[in-house]
N, C-alpha and C positions, 0 to 999 in steps of 0.2 A: 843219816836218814836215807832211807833205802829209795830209788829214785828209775828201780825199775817196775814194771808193770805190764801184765798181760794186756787188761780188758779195758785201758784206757792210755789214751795218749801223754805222757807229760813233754808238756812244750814249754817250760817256764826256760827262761834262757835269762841268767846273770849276768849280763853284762847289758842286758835292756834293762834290766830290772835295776841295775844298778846307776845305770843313766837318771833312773829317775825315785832317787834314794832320798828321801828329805820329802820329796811332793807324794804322799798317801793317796791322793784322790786320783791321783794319774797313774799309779802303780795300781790303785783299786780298779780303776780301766784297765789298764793292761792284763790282770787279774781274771776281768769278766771276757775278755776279750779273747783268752787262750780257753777257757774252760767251755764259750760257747764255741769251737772251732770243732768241737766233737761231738758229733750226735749223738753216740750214743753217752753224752752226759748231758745235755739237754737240745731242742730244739730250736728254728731259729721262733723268735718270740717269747719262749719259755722262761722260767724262772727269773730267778731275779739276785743280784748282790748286792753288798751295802759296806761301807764303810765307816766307823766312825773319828773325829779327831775333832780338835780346838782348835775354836776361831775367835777372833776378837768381835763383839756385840758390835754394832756402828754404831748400837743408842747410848751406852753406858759405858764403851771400852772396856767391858770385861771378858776373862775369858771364859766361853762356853762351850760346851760340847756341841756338833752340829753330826748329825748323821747324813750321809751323803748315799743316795739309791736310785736305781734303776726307776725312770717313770712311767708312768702308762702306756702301754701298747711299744716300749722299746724293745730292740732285742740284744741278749748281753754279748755275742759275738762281734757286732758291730758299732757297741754303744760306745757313747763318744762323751764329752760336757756339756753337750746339751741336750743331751737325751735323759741327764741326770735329773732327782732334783735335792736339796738343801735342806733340811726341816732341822729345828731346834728341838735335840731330843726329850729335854725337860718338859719343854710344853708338850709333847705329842704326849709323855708319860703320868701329865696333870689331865689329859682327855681321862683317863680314868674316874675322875671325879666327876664327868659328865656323861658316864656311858650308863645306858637305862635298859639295857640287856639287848637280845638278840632280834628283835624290832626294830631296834634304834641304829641297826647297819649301816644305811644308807646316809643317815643322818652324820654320821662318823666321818663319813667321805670326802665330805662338804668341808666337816670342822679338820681335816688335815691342811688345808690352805693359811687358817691363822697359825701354822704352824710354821712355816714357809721363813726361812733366815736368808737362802740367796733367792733374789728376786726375779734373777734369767732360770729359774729353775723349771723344768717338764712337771704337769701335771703329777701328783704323788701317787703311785698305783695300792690297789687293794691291799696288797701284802705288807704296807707301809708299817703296821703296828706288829707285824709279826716278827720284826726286823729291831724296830725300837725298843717295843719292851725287853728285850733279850741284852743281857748287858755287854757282850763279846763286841770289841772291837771290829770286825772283821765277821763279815758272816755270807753266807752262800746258802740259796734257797734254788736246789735245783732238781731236772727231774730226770735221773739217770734209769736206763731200762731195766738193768737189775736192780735198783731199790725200789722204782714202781711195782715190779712184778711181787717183790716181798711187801710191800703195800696192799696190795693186791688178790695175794694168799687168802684162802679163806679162814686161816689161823695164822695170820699178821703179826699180830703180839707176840704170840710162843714164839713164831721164828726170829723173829726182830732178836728173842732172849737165847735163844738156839745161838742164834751165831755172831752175837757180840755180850753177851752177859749183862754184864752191867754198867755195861762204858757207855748205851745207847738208850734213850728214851721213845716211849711210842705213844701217842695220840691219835683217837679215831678218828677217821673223817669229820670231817665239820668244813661247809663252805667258808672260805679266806673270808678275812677280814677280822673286827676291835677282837672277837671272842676270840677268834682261833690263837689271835696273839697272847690273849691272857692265858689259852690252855697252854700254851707253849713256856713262858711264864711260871706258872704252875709245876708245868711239867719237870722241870729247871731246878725249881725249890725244893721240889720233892726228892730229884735225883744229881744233886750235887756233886759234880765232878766228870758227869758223862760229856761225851766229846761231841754230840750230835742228838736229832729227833729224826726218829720218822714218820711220817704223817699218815693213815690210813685211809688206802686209794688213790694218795697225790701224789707224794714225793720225800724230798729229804732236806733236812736243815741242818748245816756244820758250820764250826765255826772257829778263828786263831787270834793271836793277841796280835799277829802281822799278815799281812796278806800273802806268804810265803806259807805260814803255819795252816793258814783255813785253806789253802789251796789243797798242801799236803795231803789237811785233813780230809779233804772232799774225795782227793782222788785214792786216796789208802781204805775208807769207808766205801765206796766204791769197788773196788780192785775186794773185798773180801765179801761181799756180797753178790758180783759176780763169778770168782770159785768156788763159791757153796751152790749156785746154781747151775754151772759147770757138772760137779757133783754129781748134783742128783737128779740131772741129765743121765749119766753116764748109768747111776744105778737102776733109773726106771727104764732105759734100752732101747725105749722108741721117743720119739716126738710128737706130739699131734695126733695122737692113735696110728701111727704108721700112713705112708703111702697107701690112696686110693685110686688115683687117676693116675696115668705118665705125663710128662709134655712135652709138648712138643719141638723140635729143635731149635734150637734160637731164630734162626732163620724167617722158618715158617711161624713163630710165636710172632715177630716182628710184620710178615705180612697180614698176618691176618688181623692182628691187633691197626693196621690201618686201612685195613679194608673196611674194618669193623667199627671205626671212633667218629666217624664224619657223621653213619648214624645215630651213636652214643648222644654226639654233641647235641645234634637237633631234638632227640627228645630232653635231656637234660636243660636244654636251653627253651623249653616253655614260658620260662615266665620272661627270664634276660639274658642273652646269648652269653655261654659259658668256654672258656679255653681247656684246653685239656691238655694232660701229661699222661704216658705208660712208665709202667716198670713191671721186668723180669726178672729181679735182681733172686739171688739162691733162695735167700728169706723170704719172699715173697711165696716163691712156688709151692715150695715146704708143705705152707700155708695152707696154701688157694688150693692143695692138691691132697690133703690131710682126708682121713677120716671125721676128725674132730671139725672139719668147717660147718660143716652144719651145723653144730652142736653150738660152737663158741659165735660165731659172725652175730647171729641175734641178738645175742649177751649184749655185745655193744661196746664200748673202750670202758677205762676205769679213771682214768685221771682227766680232770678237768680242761686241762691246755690242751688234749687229744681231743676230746669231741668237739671242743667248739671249734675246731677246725677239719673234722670229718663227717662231721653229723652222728646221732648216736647210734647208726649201724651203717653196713654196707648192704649195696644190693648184691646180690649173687645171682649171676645169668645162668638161669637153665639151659643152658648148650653146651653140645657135646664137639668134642675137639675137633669129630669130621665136617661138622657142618659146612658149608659153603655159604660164607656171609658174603660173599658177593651177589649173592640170590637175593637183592634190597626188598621185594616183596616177602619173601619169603621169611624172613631174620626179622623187620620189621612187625610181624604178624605175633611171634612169639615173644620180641622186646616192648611194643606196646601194653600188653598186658601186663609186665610185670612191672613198669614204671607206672600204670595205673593202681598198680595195687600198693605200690612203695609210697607214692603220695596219699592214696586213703588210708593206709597203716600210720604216715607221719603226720596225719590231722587229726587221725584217734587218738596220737600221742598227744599233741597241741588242746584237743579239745578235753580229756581226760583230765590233765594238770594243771591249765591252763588258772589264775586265778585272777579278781575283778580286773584288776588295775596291771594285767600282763600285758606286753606288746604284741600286736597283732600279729597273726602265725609268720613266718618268712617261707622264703622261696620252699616249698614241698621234695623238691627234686633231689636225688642222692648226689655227694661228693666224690665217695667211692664207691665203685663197681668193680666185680671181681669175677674173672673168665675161666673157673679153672682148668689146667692144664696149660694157659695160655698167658695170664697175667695180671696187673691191676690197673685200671685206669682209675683218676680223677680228674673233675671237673669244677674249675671256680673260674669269678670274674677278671685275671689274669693269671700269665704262666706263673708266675712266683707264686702266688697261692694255691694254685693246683700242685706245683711240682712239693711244696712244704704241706699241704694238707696230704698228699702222697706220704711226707717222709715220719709226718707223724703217725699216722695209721703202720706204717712199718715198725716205727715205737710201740703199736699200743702191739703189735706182733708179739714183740720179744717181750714185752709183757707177760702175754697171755703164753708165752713158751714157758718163762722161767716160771710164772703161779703156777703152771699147770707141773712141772717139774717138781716141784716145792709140793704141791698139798692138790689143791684146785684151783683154777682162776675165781674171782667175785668181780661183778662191775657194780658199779652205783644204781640205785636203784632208779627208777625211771621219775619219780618224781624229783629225786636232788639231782639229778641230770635235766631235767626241766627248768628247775629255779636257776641252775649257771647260768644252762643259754640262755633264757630271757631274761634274767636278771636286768634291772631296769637300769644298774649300771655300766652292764654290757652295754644294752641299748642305748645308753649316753655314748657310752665309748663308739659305737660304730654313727655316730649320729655328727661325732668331730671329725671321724673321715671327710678328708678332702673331698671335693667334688671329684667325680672320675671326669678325665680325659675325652675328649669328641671322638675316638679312634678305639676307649678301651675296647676289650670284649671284639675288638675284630682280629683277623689275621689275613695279611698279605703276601701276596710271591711277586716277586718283582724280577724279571729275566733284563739280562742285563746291565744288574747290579755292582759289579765288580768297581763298579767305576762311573765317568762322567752323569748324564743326565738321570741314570739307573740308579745310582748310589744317594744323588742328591734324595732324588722319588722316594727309596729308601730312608735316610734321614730324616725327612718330614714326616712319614709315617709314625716311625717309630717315635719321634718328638713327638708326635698327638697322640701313643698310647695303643698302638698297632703292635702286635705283635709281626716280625717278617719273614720270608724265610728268602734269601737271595739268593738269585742264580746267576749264574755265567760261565761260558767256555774256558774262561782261564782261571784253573785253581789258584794261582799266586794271587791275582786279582782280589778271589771272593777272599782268601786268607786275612789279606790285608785290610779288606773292609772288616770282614768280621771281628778285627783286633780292637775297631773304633766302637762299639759296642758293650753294653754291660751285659751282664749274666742276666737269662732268661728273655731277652727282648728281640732277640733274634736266632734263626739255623741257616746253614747254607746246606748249595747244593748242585757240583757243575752238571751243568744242563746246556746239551746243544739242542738250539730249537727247531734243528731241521729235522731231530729222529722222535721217532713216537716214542720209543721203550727209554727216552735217556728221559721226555716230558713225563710221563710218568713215573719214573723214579722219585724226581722233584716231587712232585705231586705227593708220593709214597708218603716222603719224607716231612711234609708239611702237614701230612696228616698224623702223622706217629709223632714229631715233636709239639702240636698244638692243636691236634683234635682235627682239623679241617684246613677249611681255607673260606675268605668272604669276599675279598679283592683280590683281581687279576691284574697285573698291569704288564701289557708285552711294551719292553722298552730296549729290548736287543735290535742293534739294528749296525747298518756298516753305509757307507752312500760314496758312489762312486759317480763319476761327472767325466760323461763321453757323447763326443756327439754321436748320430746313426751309426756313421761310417767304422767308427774305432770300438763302437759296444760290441764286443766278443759274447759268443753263446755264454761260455762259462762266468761273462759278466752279468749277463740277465739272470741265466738260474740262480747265483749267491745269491742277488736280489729278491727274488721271489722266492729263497725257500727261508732267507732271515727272516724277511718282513712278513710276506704273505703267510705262506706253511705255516711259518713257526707262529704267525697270529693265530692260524684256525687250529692249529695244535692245540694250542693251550687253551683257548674256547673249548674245545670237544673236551680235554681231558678235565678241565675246571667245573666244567658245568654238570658234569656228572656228580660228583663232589657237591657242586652248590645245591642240584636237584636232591641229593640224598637228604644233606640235612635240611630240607626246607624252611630256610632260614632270606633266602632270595641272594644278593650281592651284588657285588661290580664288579663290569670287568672295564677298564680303560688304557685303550690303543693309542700307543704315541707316532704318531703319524708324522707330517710337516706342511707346510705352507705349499709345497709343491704337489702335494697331490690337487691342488685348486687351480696354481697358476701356471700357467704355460711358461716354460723358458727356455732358451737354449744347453746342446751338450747335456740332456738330463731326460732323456727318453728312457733310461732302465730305472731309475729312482724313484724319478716324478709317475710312470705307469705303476711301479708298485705301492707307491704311498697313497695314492686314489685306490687300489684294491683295498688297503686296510682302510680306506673312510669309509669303502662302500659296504664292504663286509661288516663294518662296526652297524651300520643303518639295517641288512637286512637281519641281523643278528638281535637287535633293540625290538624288531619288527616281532620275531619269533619268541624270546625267551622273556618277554614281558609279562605274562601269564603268571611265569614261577616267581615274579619281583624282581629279576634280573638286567638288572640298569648297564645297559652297554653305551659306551661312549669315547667321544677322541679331544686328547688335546694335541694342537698343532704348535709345532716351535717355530721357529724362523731363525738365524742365525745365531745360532747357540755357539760361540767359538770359545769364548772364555771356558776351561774344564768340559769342556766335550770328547770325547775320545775319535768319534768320527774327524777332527777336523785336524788331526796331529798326520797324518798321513795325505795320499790323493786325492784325498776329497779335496783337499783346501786351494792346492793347485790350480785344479780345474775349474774352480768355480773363479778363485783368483784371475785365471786366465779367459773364463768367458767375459769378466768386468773387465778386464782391460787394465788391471792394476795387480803391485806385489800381495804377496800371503799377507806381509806384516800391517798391509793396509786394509785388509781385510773387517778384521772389527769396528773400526771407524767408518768403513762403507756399508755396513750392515746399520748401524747405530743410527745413521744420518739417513736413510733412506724409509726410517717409519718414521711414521704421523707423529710418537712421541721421543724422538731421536732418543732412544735410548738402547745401549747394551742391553741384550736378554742373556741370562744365567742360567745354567742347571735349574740353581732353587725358585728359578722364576715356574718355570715347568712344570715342577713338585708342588705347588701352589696348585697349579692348572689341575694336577689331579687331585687333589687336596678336597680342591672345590666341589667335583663332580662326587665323593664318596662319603664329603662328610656336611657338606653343607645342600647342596641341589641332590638332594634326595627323592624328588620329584622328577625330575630328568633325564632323558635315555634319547637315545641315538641323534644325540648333540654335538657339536663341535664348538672346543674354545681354543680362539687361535691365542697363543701365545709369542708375538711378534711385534709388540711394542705399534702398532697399527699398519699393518699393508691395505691399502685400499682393495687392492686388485685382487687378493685374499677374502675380501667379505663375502661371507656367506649368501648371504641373501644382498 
C-alpha cells in the first residue's frame, strides 16, 4: 500500500499503533487523533469518526455490537474516551421503526440516548445515524478542502463520477441528521462496493474493515481529489480571476493590521467585548487581493462546520492600502458605516428566514473582516475561537479555489444556511456551554511578568480567562514563563519600560495577537534600600524611570488603545506600603512609590469619563518568590531592622496585624479584585500587607 502522498500528511506510525493492537476503541483514538492534526483534512471541531466492535451486554451477557463516536461539540484531533460516546448499534438501527420523516429531526436527537450502552459516554452528536446505519466497521466523516470544494462544484455529481467512476457514491446536500443517514444508507444499496460518499456542500464519508484500512481509505480519496484539483488549476492559468490589488510588505501588513484592530475590536464588540486574531498567510492574500473577491465573499461559505463558525459572509473594508489608519477619526468614519450596514444586511437575513419557533437573532457583528492588500482579521469571544473561526474561513478559501478551478463555486442557499445556525439543536448545543469565565473577553499586558509578583499577576489572569500578553527585560525570563502556558492564552513581549518605542512595540504586539488591550498592569519594578548619604544619582534615576516613567508610559501608550476601542478598562499600578510610610534608608524607593499612588489618583481623576478605572494595589513584604528581594534589596532592608536576610520573612510575617506571610499570588488577588470584581472603583488603593496600621489609608 502506497504510503506516500502530496496533499496530505500521513502520520500513522506502527509501532503506536501497534502498542495498542487488540484495544479498537484506543486505536480508533489514535486514528481520529492523527487525521485531525491536519487541517487541511478537517478542522479543529469538525467531522467526526466512529468505530465499531463487541461488547458483552451487563443485562444479558451477551455479545453485541456497540458503535463507539465522537460526541457533541468534540474535536477529533484531540478527542480522548471521554469525549466519546457508546450507543448499541441495533437499537439506534430499530430508531428506524420510529422515524416519522424529516419533521421528526429533533425528535430523533432525544431517542439517541435510549440508545446509550456506556453510561460515562458524551452526549451523541447529529451525525450519530449517519455512522450507524452504514454497516463498515470503521468509518470517517470528514471535511477535507478538496472534497468540500468538489462538493461544492456546481456539477458535484459529474465530477464526483469524473474522477473516481464508480468506486464513489454522491448525495445532495441534506441538513445531518435520521434522513441523511438513511440517504447514505440508500446510497450504499444502490452502489455496492464503492469505497466512500460524498456529500453535497459538506463533506466526505469513507470507510475500512480496521482502522488502518479507513484511514488509508480517507487519505488515498483525499490525495486523488486534491490532484484533479491541482490540474485544473494548472489548466485554467489563473486563480481567483487574477491579481487585483498588491500588498503590502509583510511588515507594513503587520503594522497596519495593529494599528487598525483595536478599532475593528470596538466596533465588533457592540453587543460583548470580542478578542481578535490576524493572518497574512499566501492563502489569504491570494484571496483578499483577487479579482473574484467581490464576486465570491457575498456567496458566503458552503459547508456547514464553516459558517457556524464565520458567520455566513465576511465583511470587506472599503480601504485602500494607503490609507492612514492611524487617522482614528478619520478610519472610524468610513468603518462605521459599513458595520452598520453588515448588521442591517444580517437582520434582513435573520428576519427574512427566521421561523415561529427560531431563536432570537445573535450577536449581528461580523467574525471575519477582510483588508485587501493587507489581511484577514477575526473576531469571537476568545483567542481559540477567533484564531479557528480564522482557520476555517481559510478552509472555506480553498474551497472556493478548488470549485472555482473545477467548474464554479455554489454555497447554500441562504435559507438552509439559516435552519443550521439556528437550528434549535445548535441552540441546545451552545446553551450546555459552560458559563464563561469573570476575565473572558478581556486582554492584559502585564510588565514585569517574567517572574516573581509579575508572573504570579499573570497566572491569575489567565486562570480567570484573560487573555495576556507578558513583558519583561529578560528574554530568558518571558521564555520560561511563556513555556507554563497553553496555546492561545498568552504572547510575549520584551519591553524595557524606560523607552517609548520598545512600550510600544509591546503594545503593537498585544494588539496584532488579540485585537487590543483592556488591562494594564505596571508590575516592573527593582527596589533598592540606601540611606541619604549612599543614594547615588544613578540610584534615583533607575528608580524613577522603572517605576515612575515606565508607569506613565504605559498609561500614555494603553490609553490610547483603550480610548480607540471605547470599550473603557483598567489600568492597575503595583506600588508598595512605602509609598504611605515613612522609614529609614529608603528615600529613592519610598519617593517613587508615592509618585506611582499619586499618578494612579490624578490619572482616576482624568480618564474616568472614557470608563477607565485606574487603581493601586500595595504589597508589603513580598519575599517568598519576589525577584526584587533575591539581590540588595534584602540586605538593606535586613540591615535597617537590625537582623539577618534569612530572618527576614518571619520579621515581615510578625509585624502585621494578621501575622501572616504575603505571596506573589496574594497580590494577584489585589489586582484580580480591582478588574473583575470592584468594577465601580478608581483611584483606590488596596494595601496588600497582611495589616500595617501605619499603612491605613484613611
Amino acid at each position: 500500500m502506497d504510503k506516500t502522498f502530496k496533499y496530505v500528511n500521513y502520520l500513522w506510525d506502527d509501532k503506536k499503533a501497534n502498542a495498542l493492537k487488540g484495544k479498537e476503541v484506543d486505536l480508533f483514538l489514535y486514528r481520529s487523533n492523527i487525521l485531525g492534526a491536519d487541517l487541511r483534512i478537517t478542522n479543529y471541531g469538525g467531522g467526526n469518526t466512529s468505530c465499531k466492535t463487541i461488547e458483552k451486554d451487563p443485562l444479558t451477557n451477551e455479545d453485541v455490537e456497540v458503535m463507539w463516536i465522537k460526541g457533541s461539540g468534540g474535536d477529533i484531533g484531540t478527542l480522548t474516551r471521554s469525549g466519546i460516546a457508546g450507543l448499541y448499534t441495533n437499537r439506534l438501527r430499530n430508531l428506524k421503526n420510529v422515524y416519522k420523516g424529516l419533521d421528526d429531526e429533533d425528535r430523533m436527537v432525544g431517542l439517541f440516548n435510549h440508545c446509550i450502552y456506556d453510561l460515562d459516554s458524551r452526549a451523541p452528536s447529529i451525525d450519530t445515524p449517519l455512522h450507524g446505519l452504514l454497516p463498515f466497521k470503521h468509518i470517517d466523516h470528514l471535511h477535507p478542502d478538496a472534497l468540500i470544494a468538489v462538493a461544492a462544484a456546481e456539477d458535484s455529481e459529474k465530477i464526483t463520477k469524473e474522477i473516481w467512476g464508480d468506486t464513489m457514491g454522491w448525495v445532495p446536500w441534506q441538513r445531518p441528521g435520521f434522513d441523511l443517514g438513511l440517504q447514505l444508507e440508500k446510497c450504499l444499496n444502490e452502489n455496492p462496493g464503492i469505497r466512500g460518499i460524498v456529500l453535497g456542500s459538506h463533506g466526505l464519508f469513507t470507510w475500512g474493515d480496521t482502522s488502518y484500512e479507513c484511514y488509508m481509505n480517507s487519505l488515498e480519496v483525499i490525495e486523488t481529489a486534491s490532484a484533479y484539483i491541482e490540474q485544473k488549476t494548472k489548466e485554467k492559468g489563473s486563480v481567483f480571476g487574477g491579481e487585483k490589488i498588491k500588498s503590502l510588505p509583510s511588515e507594513k501588513r503587520k503594522e497596519k493590521a495593529s494599528e487598525l484592530m483595536p478599532l475593528l475590536r470596538g466596533l465588533c464588540s457592540s453587543e460583548k467585548p470580542m478578542i481578535g486574531h490576524f493572518t497574512d498567510s499566501d492563502v489569504v492574500l491570494e484571496y483578499i487581493n483577487s479579482n473574484d473577491l467581490e464576486r465570491l465573499a457575498p456567496m458566503g461559505t458552503s459547508c456547514p462546520d464553516h459558517f457556524l463558525r464565520t458567520k455566513i459572509q465576511p465583511l470587506v473594508l472599503n480601504l485602500d492600502t494607503a490609507e492612514d489608519v492611524s487617522n482614528t477619526d478619520s478610519i472610524l468614519k468610513k468603518l462605521q458605516p459599513a458595520f452598520e450596514q453588515y448588521r442591517q444586511e444580517y437582520a434582513d437575513y435573520y428576519n427574512a428566514c427566521k421561523h415561529d419557533n427560531s431563536p432570537a437573532m445573535r450577536d449581528p457583528n461580523p467574525v471575519i473582516i477582510i483588508y485587501p492588500g493587507v489581511g484577514m482579521f477575526s473576531f469571537a469571544k476568545n483567542k481559540q475561537t477567533a484564531r479557528v473561526a480564522s482557520e476555517f474561513y481559510v478552509n472555506a478559501i480553498n474551497v472556493m479555489r478548488g470549485a472555482e478551478a473545477i467548474s464554479a463555486y455554489t454555497s447554500l442557499p441562504r435559507q438552509e444556511a439559516f435552519d443550521i445556525e439556528y437550528w434549535l439543536l445548535e441552540e441546545a448545543k451552545l446553551q450546555r456551554m459552560p458559563a464563561e469565565q469573570p476575565l473572558s473577553r478581556k486582554v492584559a499586558i502585564v510588565t514585569g511578568a517574567g517572574g516573581g509578583i509579575g508572573k504570579s499577576i499573570a497566572d491569575k489572569l489567565v486562570a480567570e480567562g484573560a487573555n495576556v500578553v507578558l513583558t519583561d527585560i529578560n528574554e530568558d525570563y518571558l521564555k520560561d514563563a511563556e513555556k507554563t502556558y497553553k496555546k492561545d492564552q498568552v504572547a510575549i513581549a520584551l519591553c524595557d519600560v524606560t523607552k517609548e518605542d520598545s512600550i510600544k512595540e509591546a503594545f503593537s504586539k498585544a494588539c496584532l495577537a488579540f485585537g487590543g488591550v483592556d488591562i494594564i498592569v505596571h508590575s516592573a519594578g527593582l527596589a533598592i534600600s540606601k540611606s541619604l548619604e549612599d543614594t547615588e544619582l544613578k540610584d534615583w534615576d533607575l528608580l524613577q524611570n522603572i517605576l515612575v516613567k515606565g508607569q506613565f508610559l504605559m498609561a500614555q501608550q494603553g490609553v490610547a488603545i483603550l480610548k480607540k476601542q471605547g470599550l473603557g478598562g483598567d489600568i492597575v499600578n503595583i506600588a508598595s506600603k512605602n509609598g504611605l510610610v515613612a522609614g529609614p534608608n529608603n528615600v529613592g524607593y519610598g519617593t517613587a512609590k508615592a509618585a506611582q499612588q499619586h499618578m494612579t489618583r490624578l490619572l482616576a481623576a482624568e480618564l474616568g469619563e472614557a470608563k477607565i478605572r485606574v487603581n493601586t494595589v500595595n504589597p508589603d513584604g513580598v519575599i517568598v518568590g519576589s525577584k526584587i528581594w533575591e539581590g540588595e534589596w534584602a540586605e538593606g532592608r535586613a540591615k535597617a531592622y537590625g537582623i539577618s536576610v534569612d530572618e527576614l520573612p518571619a520579621h515581615y510575617a510578625k509585624r502585621n496585624l494578621l501575622n501572616e506571610i504575603i505571596y506573589p499570588e496574594d497580590i494577584a488577588n489585589g489586582v484580580f479584585s480591582f478588574v473583575a470584581i470592584l468594577d465601580k472603583s478608581t483611584g483606590n488603593i488596596i494595601n496588600v500587607d497582611g495589616g500595617m496600621a501605619n499603612a491605613f489609608v484613611r
